[in-house]
C-alpha positions as CSV (number, residue, x, y, z in Angstrom):
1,X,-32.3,54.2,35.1
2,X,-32.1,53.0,38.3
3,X,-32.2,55.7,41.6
4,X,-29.5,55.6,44.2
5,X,-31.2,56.1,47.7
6,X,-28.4,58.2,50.1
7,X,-30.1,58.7,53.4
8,X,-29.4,58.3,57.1
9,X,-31.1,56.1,59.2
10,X,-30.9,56.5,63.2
11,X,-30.3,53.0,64.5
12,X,-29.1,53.2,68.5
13,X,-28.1,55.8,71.4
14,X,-24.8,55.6,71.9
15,X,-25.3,54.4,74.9
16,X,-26.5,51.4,73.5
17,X,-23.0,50.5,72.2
18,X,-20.2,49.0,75.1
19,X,-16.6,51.1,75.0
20,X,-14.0,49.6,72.6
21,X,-16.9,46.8,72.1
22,X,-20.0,46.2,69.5
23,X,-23.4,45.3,69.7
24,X,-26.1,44.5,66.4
25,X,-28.7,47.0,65.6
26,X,-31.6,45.1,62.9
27,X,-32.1,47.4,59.9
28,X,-34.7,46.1,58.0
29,X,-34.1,42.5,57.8
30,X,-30.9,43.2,57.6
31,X,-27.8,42.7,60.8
32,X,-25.7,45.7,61.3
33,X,-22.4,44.9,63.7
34,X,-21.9,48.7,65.5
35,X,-18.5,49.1,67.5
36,X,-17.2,52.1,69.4
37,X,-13.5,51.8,69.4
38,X,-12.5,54.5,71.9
39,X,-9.2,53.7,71.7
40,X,-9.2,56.3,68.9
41,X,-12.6,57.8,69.1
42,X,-14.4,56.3,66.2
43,X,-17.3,54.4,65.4
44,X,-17.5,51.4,62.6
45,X,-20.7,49.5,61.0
46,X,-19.9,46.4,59.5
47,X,-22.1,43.2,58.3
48,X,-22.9,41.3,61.1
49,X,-22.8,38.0,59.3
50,X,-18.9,36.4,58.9
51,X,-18.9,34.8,55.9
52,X,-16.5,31.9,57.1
53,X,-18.8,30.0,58.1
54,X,-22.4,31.9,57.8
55,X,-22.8,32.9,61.3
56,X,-24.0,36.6,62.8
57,X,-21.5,36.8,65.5
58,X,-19.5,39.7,63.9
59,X,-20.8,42.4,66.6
60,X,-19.7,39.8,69.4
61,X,-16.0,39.4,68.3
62,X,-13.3,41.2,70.2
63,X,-11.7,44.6,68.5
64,X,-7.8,45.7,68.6
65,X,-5.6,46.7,66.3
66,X,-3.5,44.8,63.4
67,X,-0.3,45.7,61.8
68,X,2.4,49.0,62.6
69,X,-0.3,51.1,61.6
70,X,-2.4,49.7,64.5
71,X,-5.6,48.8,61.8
72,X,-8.6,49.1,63.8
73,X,-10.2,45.2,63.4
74,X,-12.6,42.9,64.8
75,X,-12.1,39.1,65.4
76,X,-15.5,36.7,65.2
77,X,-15.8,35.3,68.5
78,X,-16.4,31.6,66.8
79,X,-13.1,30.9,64.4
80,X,-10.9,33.7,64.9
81,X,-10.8,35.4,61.5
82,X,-9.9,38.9,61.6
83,X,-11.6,41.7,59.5
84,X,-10.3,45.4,58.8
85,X,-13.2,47.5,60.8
86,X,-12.2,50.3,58.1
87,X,-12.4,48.4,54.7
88,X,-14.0,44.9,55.9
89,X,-10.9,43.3,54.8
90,X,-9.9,39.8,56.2
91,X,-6.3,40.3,57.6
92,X,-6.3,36.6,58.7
93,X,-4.9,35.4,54.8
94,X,-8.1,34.6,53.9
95,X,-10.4,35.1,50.9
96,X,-13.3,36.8,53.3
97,X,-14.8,40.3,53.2
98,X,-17.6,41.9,55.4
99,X,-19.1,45.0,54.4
100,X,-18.6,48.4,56.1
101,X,-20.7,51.1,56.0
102,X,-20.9,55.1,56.9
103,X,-21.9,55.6,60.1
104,X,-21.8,59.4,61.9
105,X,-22.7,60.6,66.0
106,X,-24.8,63.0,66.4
107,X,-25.7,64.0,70.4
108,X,-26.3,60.5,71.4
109,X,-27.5,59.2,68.5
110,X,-25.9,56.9,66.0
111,X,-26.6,57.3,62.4
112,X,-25.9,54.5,59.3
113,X,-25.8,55.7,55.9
114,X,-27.7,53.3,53.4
């Protein structure tokens, strides 16, 4: 039987992390894309690798909003596939996910959940 760690890790100050913008915070040896999209006052971790074409650009890419329900997404700044900051979904047609994970603000601090 295998144990399921649930735990939060700190990994930036907020003030690390540009308005409606991202930046990468290494956990482990693992690249963690962090946005603050103050358009709507949340915050989103995704993978910062796209898997189009291998690269860790994700936390680079340009965020907006998709679709009548204004989807809060990310673009990779190298090809211009577009990825659901909520469920890592590509809304470009595409085959492509990207991992999201649980992230929470406390004070100025930002917390992943792994």
């Amino acid at each position: 039987m295998s144990t399921i760690v649930d735990t939060w890790v700190k990994v930036c100050k907020t003030s690390d992390i540009p308005e409606n913008g991202g930046a990468c915070a290494l956990l482990g040896d693992k690249q963690i894309a962090i946005f603050n999209y103050t358009i709507t006052n949340e915050w989103f971790a995704t993978d910062n690798l796209c898997p189009h074409k291998q690269q860790m650009a994700i936390s680079r890419g340009m965020i907006g909003s998709h679709g009548e329900e204004c989807e809060p997404k990310v673009a990779c700044p190298f090809h211009k596939k577009t990825f659901s900051l909520k469920s890592g979904e590509c809304l470009s047609g595409d085959d492509y996910k990207i991992n999201t994970y649980e992230i929470k603000i406390e004070g100025d601090d930002v917390y992943l959940r792994v």
